[in-house]
C-alpha positions in Angstrom: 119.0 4.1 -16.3 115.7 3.6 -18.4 117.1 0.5 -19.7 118.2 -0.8 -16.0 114.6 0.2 -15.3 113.0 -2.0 -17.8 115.1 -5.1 -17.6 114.4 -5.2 -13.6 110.4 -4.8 -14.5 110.8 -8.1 -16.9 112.6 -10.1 -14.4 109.6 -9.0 -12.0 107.1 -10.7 -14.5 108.7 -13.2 -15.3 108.8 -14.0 -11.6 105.3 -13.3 -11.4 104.5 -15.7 -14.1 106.1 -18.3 -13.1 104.2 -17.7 -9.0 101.1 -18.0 -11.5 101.6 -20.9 -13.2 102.4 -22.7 -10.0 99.4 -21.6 -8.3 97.3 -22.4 -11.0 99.4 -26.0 -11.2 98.5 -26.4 -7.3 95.0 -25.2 -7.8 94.5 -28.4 -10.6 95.9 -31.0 -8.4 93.9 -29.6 -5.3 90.5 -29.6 -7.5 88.7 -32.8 -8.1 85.9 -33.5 -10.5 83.3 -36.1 -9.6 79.3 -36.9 -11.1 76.6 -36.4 -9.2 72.7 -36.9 -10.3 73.7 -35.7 -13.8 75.8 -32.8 -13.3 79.4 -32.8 -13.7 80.9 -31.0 -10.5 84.9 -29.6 -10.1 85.3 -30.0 -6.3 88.2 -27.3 -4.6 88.1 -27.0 -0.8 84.8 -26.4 0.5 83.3 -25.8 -2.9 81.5 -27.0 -5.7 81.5 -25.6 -9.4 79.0 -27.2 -12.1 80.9 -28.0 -14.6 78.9 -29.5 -17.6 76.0 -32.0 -17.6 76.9 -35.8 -18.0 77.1 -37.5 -21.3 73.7 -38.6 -22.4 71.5 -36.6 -19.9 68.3 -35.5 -21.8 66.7 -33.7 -18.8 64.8 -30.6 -18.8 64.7 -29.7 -15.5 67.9 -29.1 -13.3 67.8 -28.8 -9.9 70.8 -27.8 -8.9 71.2 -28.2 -4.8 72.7 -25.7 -2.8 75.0 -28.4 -1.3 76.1 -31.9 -2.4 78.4 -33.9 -0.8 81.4 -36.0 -1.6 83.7 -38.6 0.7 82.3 -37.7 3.7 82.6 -33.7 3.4 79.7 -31.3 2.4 80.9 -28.2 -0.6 78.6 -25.5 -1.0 76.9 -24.9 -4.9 77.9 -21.3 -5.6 79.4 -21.5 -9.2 77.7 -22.2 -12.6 80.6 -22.0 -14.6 81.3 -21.0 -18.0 79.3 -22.9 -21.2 77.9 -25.3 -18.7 74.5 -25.7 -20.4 75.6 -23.5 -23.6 73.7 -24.9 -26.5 71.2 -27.5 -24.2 68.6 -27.3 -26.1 66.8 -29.5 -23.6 66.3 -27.6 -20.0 63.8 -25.6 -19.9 63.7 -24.7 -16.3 66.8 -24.6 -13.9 67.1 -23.8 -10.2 69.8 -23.2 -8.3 69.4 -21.5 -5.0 73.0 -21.1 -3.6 74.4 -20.1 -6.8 76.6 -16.5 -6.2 78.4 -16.9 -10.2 77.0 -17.5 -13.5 79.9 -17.8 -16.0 80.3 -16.4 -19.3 78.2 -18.1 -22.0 77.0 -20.3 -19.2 73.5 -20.8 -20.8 74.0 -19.1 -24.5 71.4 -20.5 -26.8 69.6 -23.1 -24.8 66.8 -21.8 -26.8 63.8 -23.9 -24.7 65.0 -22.0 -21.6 61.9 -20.8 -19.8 62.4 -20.4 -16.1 65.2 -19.7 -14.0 65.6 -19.5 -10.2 68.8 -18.5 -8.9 68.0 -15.6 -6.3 71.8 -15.3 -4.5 73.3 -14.8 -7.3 75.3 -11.6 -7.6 77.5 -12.0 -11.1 76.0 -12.6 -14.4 78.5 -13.2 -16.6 79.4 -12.3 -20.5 76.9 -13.7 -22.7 75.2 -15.9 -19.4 72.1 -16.2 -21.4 73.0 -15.1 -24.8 69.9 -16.1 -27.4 67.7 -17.7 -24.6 65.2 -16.6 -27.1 62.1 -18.6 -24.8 63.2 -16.3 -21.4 60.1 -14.3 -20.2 60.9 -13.3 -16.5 63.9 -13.0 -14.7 64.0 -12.1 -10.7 67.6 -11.2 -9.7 67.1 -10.0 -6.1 70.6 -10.2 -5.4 72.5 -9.3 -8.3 75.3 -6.6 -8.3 76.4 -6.6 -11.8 75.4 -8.1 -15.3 78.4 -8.2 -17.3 78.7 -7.7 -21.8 75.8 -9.6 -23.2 74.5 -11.0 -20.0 71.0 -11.6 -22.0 71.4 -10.1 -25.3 69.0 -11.1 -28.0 66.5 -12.9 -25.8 63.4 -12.1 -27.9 60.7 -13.4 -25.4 62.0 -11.4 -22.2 59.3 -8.9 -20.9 60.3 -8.0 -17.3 63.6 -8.0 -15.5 64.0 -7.3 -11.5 67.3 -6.1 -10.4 66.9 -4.6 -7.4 70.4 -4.6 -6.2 72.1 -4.2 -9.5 74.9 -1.5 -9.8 76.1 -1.8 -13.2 74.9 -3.4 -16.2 78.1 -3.3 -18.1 78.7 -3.5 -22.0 81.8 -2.5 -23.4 81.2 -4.1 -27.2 78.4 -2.2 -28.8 77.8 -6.3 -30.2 76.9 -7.7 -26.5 74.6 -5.0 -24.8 73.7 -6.7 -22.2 70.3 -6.6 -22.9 70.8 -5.5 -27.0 68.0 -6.7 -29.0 65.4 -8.2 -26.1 63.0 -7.1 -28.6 60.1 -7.7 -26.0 61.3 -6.3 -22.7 58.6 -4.0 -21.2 60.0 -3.0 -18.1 62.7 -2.8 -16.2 63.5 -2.1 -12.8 67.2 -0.6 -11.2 66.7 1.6 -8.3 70.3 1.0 -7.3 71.9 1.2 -10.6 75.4 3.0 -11.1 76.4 2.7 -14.4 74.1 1.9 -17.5 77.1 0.5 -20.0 77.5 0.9 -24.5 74.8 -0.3 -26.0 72.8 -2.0 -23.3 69.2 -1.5 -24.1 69.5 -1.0 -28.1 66.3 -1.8 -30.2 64.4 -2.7 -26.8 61.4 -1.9 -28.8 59.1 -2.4 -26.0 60.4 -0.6 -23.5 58.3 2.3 -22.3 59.4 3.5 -19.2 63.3 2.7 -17.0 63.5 4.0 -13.7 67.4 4.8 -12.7 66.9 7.3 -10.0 70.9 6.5 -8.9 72.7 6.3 -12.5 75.3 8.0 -12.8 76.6 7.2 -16.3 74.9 6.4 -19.6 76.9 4.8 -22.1 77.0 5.2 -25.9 73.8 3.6 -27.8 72.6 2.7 -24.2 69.2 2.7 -25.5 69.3 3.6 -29.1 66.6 2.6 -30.6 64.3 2.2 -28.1 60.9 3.2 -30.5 58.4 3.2 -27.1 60.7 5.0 -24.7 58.5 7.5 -23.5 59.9 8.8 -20.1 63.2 8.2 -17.7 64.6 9.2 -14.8 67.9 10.1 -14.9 68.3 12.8 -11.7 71.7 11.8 -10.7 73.3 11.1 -13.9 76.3 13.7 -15.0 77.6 12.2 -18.3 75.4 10.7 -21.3 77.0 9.0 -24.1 76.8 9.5 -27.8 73.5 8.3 -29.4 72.3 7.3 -26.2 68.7 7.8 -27.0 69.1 8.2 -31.0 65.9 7.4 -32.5 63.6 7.4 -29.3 60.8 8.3 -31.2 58.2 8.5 -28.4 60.7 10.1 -26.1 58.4 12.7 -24.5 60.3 14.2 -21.9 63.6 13.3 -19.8 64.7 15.3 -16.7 68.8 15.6 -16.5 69.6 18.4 -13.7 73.4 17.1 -13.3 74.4 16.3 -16.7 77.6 18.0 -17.5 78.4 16.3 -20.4 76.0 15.3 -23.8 78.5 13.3 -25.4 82.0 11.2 -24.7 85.3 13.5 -24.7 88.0 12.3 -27.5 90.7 15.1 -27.8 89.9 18.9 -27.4 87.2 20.1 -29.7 89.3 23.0 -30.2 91.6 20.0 -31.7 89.0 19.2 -34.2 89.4 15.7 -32.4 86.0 15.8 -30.2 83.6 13.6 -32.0 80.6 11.6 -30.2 77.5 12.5 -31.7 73.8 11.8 -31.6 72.9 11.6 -28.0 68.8 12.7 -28.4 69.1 12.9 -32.8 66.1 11.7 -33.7 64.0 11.9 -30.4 60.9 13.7 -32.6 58.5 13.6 -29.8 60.8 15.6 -27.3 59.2 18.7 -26.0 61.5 20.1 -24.0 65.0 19.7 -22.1 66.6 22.0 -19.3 70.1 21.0 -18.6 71.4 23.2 -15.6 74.5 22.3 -15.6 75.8 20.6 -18.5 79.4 21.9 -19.9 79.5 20.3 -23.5 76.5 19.4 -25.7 78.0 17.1 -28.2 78.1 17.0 -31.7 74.4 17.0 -33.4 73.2 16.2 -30.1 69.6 17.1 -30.6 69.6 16.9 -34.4 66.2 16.1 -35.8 64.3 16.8 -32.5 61.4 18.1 -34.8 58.9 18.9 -31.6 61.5 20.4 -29.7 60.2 23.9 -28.5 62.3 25.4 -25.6 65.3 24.7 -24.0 67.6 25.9 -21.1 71.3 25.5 -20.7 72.5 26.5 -16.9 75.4 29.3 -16.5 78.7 26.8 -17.4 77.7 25.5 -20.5 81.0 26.4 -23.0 80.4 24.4 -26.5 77.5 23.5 -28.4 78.8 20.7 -31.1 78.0 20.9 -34.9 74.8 20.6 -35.7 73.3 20.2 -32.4 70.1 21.5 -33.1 69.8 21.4 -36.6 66.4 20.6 -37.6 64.6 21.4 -35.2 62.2 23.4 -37.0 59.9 24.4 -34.3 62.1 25.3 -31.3 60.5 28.8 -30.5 62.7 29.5 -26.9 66.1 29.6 -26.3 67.8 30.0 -23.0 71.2 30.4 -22.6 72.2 31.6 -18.7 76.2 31.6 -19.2 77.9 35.3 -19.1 80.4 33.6 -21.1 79.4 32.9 -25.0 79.8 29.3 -25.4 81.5 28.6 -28.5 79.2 26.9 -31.6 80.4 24.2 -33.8 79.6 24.6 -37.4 75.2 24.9 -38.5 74.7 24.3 -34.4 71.0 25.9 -35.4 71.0 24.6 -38.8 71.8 25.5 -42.0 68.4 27.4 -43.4 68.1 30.4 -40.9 64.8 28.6 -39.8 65.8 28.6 -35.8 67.4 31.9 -36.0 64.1 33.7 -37.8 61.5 31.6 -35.5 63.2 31.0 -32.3 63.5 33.8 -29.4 66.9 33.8 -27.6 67.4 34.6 -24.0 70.6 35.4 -22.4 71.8 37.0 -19.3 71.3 40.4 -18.5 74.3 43.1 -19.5 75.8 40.8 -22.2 73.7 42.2 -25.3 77.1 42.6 -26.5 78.5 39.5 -26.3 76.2 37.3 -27.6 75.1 40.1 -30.9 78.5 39.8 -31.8 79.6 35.9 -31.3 79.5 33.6 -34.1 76.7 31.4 -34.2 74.3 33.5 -32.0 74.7 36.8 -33.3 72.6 35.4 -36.3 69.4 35.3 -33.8 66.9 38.0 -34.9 65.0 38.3 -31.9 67.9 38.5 -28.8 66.1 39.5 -24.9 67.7 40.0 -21.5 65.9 37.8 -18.8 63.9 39.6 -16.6 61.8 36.6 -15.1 59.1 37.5 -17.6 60.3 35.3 -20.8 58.2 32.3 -21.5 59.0 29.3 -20.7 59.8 28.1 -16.4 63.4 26.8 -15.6 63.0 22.7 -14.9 66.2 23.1 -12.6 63.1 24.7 -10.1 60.6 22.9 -7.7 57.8 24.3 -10.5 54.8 22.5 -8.7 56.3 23.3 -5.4 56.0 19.7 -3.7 59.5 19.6 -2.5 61.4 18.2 -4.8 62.5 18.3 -8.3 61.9 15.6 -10.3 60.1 14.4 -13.5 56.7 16.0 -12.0 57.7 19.6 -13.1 59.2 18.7 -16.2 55.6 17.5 -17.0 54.6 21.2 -15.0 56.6 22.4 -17.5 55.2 21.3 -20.8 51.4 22.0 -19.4 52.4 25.5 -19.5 54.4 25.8 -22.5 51.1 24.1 -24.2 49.2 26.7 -22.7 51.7 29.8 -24.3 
């Protein structure tokens, strides 16, 4: 029967590639390409695709219309498509106002591009504007999504608008989509869904990223991101590994529906959960309350050497290895589960610093529990919450405006400076 199965789903693609290849065949002979004003165009129904500049063209400037026409018919401009300029080391500026698609490697390395103008367009594709290292500004008001290396390694780019965008996607940890735009000061994506792999790495500039609607942060998003100071992250419930490693001017970050520090491979009751490093390395973190986060990954806060309280909400159930190792001056501990999470191997460190120095606060009527679990019976000083423990929960309105939000996170470290 299996084998029945299998030779009836091979005659179904086989059928399928042969519909393909015919409409693709169909597709060729309907398309026409024709020259117009320098730019190579590929003409199918009622529109037109740039294809390549002509032979011999030395401009610098493109303006690309948003209609041309042909033969007595009129096609709309709405496709760049892919390597059409790549490696035009002559245009500097390009406009093109009915554009909707930017193809992949459309513009990679036309390293004298300074302006571009192309405000319908929705789809940045993979490597658009790889190496445009001469870029400054970029305006996107329409754009929905900027795919794997959309402008990696464009040194000179210092401000990006993308006030539509919903995912800026990167599934090579090689083309972030903005990895290594060593200049980039500020970004802007109210709208944004989904923050992909490696996205932002070694943005040095970058000081503050508002993403009030992310949902998702994706491994390395902003690694290395030296000037990071503060982001908004209220909506986002999964964070990848070394997200933020080495954000070392990361003061404070607000994450009240994070459920997940980390990316899931396996069980780690397997032994097979490993993705590490999500805040390692963030020395200038003060704080972090994460009310309802399940799994704090492996080393997830290692080397966080300013970190002084923290406060996991009541379904946190695994702290990775290492997690908090080295952080030699955390001084309050909140833990509101009744249930002991389990604790990876040296969660606190090796040295019995964090256990010695650092006051642990748990639930009231499981004493118990926690003085006989591994990894927290070895805290010296164990309370009961009463309501009276330093430190405020950031999962409250703190300053009582409303809302919760970053505000009381800064609320928060005002007092802990002041106790």
């Amino acid at each position: 029967m299996k084998r029945i199965t299998k030779n009836i789903q091979r005659a179904m693609m086989r059928v399928f590639l042969l519909l393909l290849t015919a409409f693709v065949a169909v597709s060729n002979l309907n398309a026409q390409e024709v020259t117009i004003d320098g730019l190579v165009y590929r003409l199918s129904e009622s529109s037109a695709m740039v294809m390549h500049v002509e032979k011999g063209n030395m401009s610098k400037i493109f303006h690309i219309p948003d209609k041309i026409s042909y033969d007595g018919q009129e096609y709309i401009v709405n496709t760049i498509l892919d390597r059409a300029f790549a490696g035009n080391t002559n245009i500097e500026e390009i406009y093109a106002p009915a554009c909707t698609y930017i193809g992949l490697q459309a513009f990679a390395y036309c390293s004298n591009l300074k302006q571009i103008e192309i405000p319908a367009c929705k789809y940045i594709g993979e490597a658009s504007f790889l190496s445009c290292k001469k870029l400054t500004v970029i305006e996107l008001p329409e754009c929905i999504k900027i795919n794997d290396g959309g402008f990696c390694q464009c040194e000179s780019l210092e401000i990006i608008s993308l006030p539509k965008c919903e995912t800026v996607e990167s599934s090579d940890s090689r083309w972030g989509a903005f990895f290594e735009c060593y200049n980039l000061k500020e970004v802007s994506l109210p709208k944004c869904i989904k923050v992909g792999q490696s996205a932002f790495v070694n943005c040095g500039n970058l000081q503050n990223i508002y993403l009030p609607m992310c949902t998702y942060v994706g491994g390395a998003a902003f690694s290395g991101c030296t000037s990071l100071k503060t982001i908004c992250l209220d909506k986002c419930n999964q964070i990848g590994g070394s997200a933020f490693k080495d954000c070392t001017s990361l003061q404070e970050i607000y994450l009240p529906m994070v459920s997940l520090l980390g990316e899931v491979s396996g069980s780690y009751n397997s032994g097979s959960y490993y993705y590490a490093y999500t805040f390692s390395g963030c020395v200038q973190l003060q704080s972090i309350d994460l009310p309802m986060c399940k799994i704090i990954g492996i080393k997830a806060f290692e080397g966080c050497t300013s970190l002084k309280y923290v406060s996991l909400g009541k379904s946190t159930d695994y702290i990775g290895e290492r997690a908090f190792a080295d952080c030699k001056n955390l001084l309050t501990f909140k833990v509101h589960s009744i249930i002991t999470p389990t604790v990876g191997t040296d969660a606190f460190g090796s040295d019995n610093r964090i256990y010695a120095n650092c006051e642990l606060y748990i639930p009231a009527g499981r004493e118990i529990a926690y003085n006989s679990a591994d990894g927290w019976k070895n805290f010296v000083v164990i309370k009961v919450m009463d309501g009276a423990e330093p430190g405020l929960p950031i999962s409250q309105d703190v300053n009582n405006d409303g809302t919760v939000d970053t505000q009381d996170v800064l609320e928060i470290y005002e007092y802990m400076q002041k106790h």
